[in-house]
Steps between C-alpha positions, in 0.01 A plus 500: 500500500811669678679361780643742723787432778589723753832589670566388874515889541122516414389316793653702741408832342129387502504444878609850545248637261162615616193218454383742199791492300543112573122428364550737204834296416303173548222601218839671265635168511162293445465716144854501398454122508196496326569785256852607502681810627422764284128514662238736281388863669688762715464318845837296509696749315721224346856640427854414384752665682830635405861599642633224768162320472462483126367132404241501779143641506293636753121513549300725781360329795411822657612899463799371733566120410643321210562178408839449291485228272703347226391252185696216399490347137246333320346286767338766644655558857474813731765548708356722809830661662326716770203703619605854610377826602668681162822411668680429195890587618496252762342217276776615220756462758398159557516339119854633440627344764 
């Protein structure tokens, strides 16, 4: 079993998002608990980034939305850092600050 935790940031993103992207994040977060991030098939598109956001992941909600995630240690802990349209500068901006 995972636990994941999500960043203040994450609320507030998800009231901007459409209803679509917000269910598809609900049922992402539902199997990540269940089974993990790195979720079989081509559907999520599961992938660690590089450059300024190297250490995080991401995983497709949708052709335009991700979800950026980090995992913590041993215990099993996802870190969800924001849900974007492929926005990744302005999320980038935000951690190295």
């Amino acid at each position: 079993m995972w636990k994941v935790e999500e960043s203040q940031e994450v609320y507030f993103e998800l009231q901007e998002a459409p209803l679509l992207i917000n269910k598809k994040y609900l049922v992402w977060k539902e199997i990540v608990k269940n089974n993990g991030p790195f979720i079989p098939g081509k559907g999520w598109h599961t992938e660690k980034l590089s450059g300024p956001l190297s250490g995080f992941y991401s995983a497709r909600l949708n052709k335009k939305w991700r979800v950026i995630f980090e995992i913590s240690g041993k215990i099993k802990v996802i870190g969800v850092r924001s849900v974007t349209p492929h926005l990744y500068d302005k999320f980038s901006m935000r951690i190295r600050h």
